[in-house]
N, C-alpha and C positions, 0 to 999 in steps of 0.2 A: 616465549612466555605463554602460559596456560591462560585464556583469559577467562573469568569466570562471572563477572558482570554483565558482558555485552554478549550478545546475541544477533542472532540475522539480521532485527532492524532496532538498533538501540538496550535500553535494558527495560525491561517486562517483569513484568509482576503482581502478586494478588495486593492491593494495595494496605497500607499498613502492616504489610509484614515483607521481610527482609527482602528484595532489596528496596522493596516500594515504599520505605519508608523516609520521612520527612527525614530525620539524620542522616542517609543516605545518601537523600535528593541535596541538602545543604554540601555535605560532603562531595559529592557529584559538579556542583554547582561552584562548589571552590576550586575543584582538581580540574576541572575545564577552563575555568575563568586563567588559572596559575599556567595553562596549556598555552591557551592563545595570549596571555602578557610573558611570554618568555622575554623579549627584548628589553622590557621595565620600562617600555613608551607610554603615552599617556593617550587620552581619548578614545580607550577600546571602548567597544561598545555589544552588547548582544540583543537581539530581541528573543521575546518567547511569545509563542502560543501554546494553545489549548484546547480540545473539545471539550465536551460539556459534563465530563464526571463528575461527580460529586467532589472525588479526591483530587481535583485539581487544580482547588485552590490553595489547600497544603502542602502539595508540590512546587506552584507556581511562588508562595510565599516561602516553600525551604531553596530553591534553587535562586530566589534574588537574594536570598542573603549571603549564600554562600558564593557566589558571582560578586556581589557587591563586596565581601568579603575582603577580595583580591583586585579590587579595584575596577573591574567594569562596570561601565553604567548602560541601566537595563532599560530598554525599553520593552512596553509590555501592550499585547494587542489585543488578550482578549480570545473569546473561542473564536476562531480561525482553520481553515481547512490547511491537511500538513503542507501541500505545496504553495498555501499562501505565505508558509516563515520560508521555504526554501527561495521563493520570489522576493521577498521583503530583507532576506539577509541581504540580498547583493542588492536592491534596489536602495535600502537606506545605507550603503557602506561600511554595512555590519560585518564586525570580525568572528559571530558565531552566531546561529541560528538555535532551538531549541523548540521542538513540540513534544508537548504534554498529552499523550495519547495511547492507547492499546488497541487504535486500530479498529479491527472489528468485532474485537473482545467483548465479554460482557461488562458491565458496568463497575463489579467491584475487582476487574483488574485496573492496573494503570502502566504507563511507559514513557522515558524518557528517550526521544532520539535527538542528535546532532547535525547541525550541518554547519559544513564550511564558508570561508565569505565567498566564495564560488554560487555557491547557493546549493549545490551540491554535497549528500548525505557521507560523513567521515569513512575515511578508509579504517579497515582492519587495523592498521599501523597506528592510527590517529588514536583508537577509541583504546588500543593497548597500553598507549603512553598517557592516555587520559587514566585507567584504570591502577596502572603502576604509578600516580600521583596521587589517588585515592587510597591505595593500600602504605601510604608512606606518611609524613608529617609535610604537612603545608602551610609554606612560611604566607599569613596572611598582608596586606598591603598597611605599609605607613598611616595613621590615622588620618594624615592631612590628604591620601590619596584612598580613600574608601568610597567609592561608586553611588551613583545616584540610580533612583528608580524613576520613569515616568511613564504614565500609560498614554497609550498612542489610540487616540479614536477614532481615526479614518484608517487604518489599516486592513479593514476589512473591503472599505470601498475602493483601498487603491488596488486590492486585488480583483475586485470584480472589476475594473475596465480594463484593468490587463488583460482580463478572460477573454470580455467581450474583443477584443486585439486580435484573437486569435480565429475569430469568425470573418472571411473574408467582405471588404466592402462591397455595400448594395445588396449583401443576401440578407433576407430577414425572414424569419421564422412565421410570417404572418399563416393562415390557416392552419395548423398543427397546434392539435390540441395533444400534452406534454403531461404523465404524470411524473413526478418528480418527488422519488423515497430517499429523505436526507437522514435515518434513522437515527433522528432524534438526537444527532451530533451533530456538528463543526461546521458543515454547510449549511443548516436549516436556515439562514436568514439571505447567506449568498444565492444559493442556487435557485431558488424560485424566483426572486428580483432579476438576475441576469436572464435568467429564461423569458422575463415578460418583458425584459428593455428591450429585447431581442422581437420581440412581437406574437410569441408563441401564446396558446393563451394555456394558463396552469393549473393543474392538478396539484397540490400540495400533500406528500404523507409524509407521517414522522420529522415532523418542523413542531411541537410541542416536545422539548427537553426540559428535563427535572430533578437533571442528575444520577438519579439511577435509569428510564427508561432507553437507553442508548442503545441500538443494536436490537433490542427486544424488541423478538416479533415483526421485525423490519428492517428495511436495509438492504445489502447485495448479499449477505447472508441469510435472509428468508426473504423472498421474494413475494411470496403467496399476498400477503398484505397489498404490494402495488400492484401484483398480477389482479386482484378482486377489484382496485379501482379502475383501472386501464377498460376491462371488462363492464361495469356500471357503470363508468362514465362514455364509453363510446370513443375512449384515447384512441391517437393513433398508435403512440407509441410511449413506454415507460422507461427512466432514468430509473436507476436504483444503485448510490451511494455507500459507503461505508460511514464508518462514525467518524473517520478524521477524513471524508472525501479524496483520498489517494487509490478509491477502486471502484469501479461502476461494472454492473450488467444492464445489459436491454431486454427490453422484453415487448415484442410485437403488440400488434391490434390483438390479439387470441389470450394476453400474458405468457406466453410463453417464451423460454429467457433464454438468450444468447449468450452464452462468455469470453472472456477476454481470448479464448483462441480465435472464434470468431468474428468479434471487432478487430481484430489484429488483422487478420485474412483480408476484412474488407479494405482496413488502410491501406496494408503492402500491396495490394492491387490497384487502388487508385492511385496511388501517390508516384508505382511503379510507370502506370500509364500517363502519368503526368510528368516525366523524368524529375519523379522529387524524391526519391526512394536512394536514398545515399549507399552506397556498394552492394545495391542489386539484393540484400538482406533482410531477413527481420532479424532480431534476437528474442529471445525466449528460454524458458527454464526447461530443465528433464519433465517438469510435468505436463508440457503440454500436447497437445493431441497428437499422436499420428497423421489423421486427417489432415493438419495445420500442414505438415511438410511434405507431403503428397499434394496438396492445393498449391504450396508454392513453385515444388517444383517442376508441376506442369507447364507454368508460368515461367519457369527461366531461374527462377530464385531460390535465395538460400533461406534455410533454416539454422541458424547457429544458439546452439543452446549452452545455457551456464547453468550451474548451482541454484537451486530454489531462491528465492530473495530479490526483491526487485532490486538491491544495492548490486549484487551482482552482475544482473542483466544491464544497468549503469554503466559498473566497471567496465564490460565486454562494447558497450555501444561508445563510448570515449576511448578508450584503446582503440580499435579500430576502424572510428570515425562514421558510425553508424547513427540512423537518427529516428529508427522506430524500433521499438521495444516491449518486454512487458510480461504479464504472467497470465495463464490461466484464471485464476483468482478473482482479474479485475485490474489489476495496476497495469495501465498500460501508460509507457515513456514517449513520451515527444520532444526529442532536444529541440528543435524549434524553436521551441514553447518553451519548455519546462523544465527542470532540474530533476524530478519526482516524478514517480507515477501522479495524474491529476485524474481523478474521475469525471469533471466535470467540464473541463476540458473536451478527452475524449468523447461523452458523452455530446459535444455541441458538433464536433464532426461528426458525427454518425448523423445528427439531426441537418447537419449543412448538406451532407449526401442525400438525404432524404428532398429536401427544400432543390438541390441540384438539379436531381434528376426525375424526383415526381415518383420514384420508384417506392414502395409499402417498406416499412421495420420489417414486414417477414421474408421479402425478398435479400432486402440488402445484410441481413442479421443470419442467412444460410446459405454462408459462402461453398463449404463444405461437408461432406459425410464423414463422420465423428465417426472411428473405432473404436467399439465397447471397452466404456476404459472404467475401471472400477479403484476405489478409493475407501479403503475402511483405516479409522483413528483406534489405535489401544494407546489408553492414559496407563500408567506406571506410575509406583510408588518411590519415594523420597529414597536415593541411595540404588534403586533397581537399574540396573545396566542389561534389558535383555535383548540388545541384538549380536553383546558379549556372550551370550550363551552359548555349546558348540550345539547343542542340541537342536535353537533356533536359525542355527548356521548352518546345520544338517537338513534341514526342514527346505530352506530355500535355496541352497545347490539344487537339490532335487526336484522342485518346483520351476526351477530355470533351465531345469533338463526339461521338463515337461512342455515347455513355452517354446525350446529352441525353435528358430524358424516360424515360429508362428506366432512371437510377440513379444513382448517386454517384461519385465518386474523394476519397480523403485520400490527403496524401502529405506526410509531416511529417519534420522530424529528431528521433531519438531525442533525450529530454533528460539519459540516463543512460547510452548506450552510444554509439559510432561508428555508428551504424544508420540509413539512411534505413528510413523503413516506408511501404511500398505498398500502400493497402489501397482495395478498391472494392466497390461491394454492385450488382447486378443478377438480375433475374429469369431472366435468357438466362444461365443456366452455360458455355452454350460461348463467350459475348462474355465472361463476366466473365473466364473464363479467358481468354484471349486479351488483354483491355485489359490485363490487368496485367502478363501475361508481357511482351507489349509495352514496357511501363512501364520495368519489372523490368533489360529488355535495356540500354535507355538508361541508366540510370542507373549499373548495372555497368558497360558502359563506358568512364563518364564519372570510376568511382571507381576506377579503376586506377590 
């Protein structure tokens, strides 16, 4: 089946228009609910979250009705970071999970994803047979058996001493001084409270939400805002969030920012020396460094890479029993811990390694030498298919003659925006530049 709802990570969209819209969301909201009561048992349950968009209280109100619809009764938490619904699904014995989110998106998209009562984000299979229930008639539930809503008001703190769980006992964060960029989403009230129960003392940016200011101007998609306070306040070190807290960068005493190839580097090597490193591996996406898998495999270890999408890198560390994970981006996986990428999470071991070993954020944040890896977005219009083109298929054969030997090309469609992404890694900066521009030119265009 073609699926055309679902996406890398749930369904996306500009909100109020298709498919982000509240008939959609309700519709959505029934063909899920009608998914997990297949049996016609009774006391299903789901919870939702949300971060802080403006539209997500008309999502949040079109998906309990259409959940209630079919008989599940909702429970509702509230803005919440994505991996506090994938921790609260299985914690409250929830048969489905739901955040309300676009991620690191601007404010006027929005997105629904799934999880299962595992706590863990739907398979392909799942969200297909969710979608072909959406494109069909749904028989709604018996009046006597139509679902209840209640909002739940400590779900926010039962996820923050989960977190705190995950910091070993006896270490405290006393001395480190912590800024900490919640960009104006989902964590803004969790992550600075845990940072300071912890003993850290806080920096707070982008913890003022208003619905549209999400993402803007801060966050792990512009950094420059915590990199300026880290800097005037004399931090050692900066947290920097996405808007639903499932992605973090660091960034030194200098602001100068680390990414998730990097935090990744630094866990697979402690945790390897620690024998806590489950089959000797990390996993990771096609985009992350070169550098990443030259550093590990000096070390003994594997790089196994999957499909862009932190659900992917999921599938691949549950398959084969793997329990560190994650993306370039920012989401980094710790089944230990967590079902999801957790930013905030991650974000407390990088600062436990710090508190550990006495060692500076720019020591421990430069595991490895990064190969020039370049990354350009062409957006395309409604209908435009240009990596269908032979033209743009001529362009980057030729391009991958050019690289043979001496590096890479990716070139993928976005699975959450209009965006092809051009990205290629080479040691020769003035070829890499040049292959891509190259690349870049065709493709543009072809999307016109």
């Amino acid at each position: 089946m073609t699926r055309k709802l679902f996406g890398t990570d749930g369904v996306r969209g500009t909100a109020n228009t298709y498919p982000m819209t509240a008939e959609m969301a309700l519709r959505l909201g029934a063909a899920a609910g009608r998914y997990f009561r297949r049996d016609g048992g009774s006391a299903h349950r789901v919870v939702i979250g949300k971060d802080t968009r403006l539209s997500g209280y008309m999502l949040e109100n079109a998906l309990t009705a259409g959940l209630t619809s079919t008989g599940m009764n909702v429970l509702l938490l509230g803005p919440v970071p994505t991996p506090a619904v994938g921790f609260l699904t299985r914690s409250m014995r929830a048969d489905l999970g739901v955040m309300i989110s676009a991620s690191h998106n601007p404010h006027h998209d929005n997105g629904i994803k799934f999880f299962g009562p595992d706590g863990f984000k739907l398979s392909d299979e799942a969200e297909a047979e969710i979608e072909a229930i959406v494109a069909g008639e749904i028989t709604p539930a018996r009046p006597e058996n139509i679902g209840r809503a209640k909002r739940i008001e400590d779900g926010r703190g039962r996820y923050q001493e989960f977190v705190k769980t995950t910091v070993p006992a006896g270490v405290r964060l006393d001395g480190l001084k912590v800024v900490i960029d919640c960009a104006n989403g989902a964590a803004y009230k969790a992550a600075p409270e845990v940072l300071w129960e912890l003993g850290a003392e806080v920096i707070p940016v982008g913890v003022s939400p208003n619905g549209t200011n999400i993402n803007d101007r801060c966050g792990s998609t512009h950094t420059q805002t915590a990199a300026e306070a880290v800097v005037a306040h004399g931090a050692d070190v900066g947290i920097c969030l996405d808007g639903d807290a499932d992605r973090v960068m660091i960034l030194d005493s200098q602001g100068k920012v680390a990414d998730g190839d990097q935090i990744m580097a630094l866990m697979a090597t402690r945790w390897a020396e620690d024998g806590r490193l489950r089959g000797g591996a990390l996993v990771a996406t096609v985009m992350s460094n070169l550098g990443l898998e030259r550093h590990l495999q000096a070390r003994g270890l594997r790089l196994e890479r999957t499909a862009v999408g932190d659900r992917y890198v999921v599938e691949r560390m549950r398959e084969k029993g793997f329990n560190l994970g994650g993306e370039q981006s920012g989401h980094i996986v710790m089944t230990d811990y967590a079902t999801t990428g957790d930013g905030l999470v991650a974000g407390l071991q990088f600062l436990v390694e710090m508190a550990r070993t006495g060692e500076s954020a720019a020591t421990l944040a430069r595991q490895f030498e990064t190969v020039p890896q370049l990354l350009k977005n062409v957006r395309f219009g409604e209908g435009k298919q240009p990596l269908a083109d032979s033209a743009v298929q001529d362009v980057i054969a030729a391009q991958e003659r050019r690289l043979a030997g001496k590096g890479r090309i990716l070139i993928r469609k976005s699975g959450t925006e209009p965006l092809v992404r051009v990205m290629a890694e080479c040691e020769d900066s003035a070829l890499l530049d040049d292959v891509v521009g190259t690349i870049v030119a065709a493709v543009e265009k072809a999307a016109i």
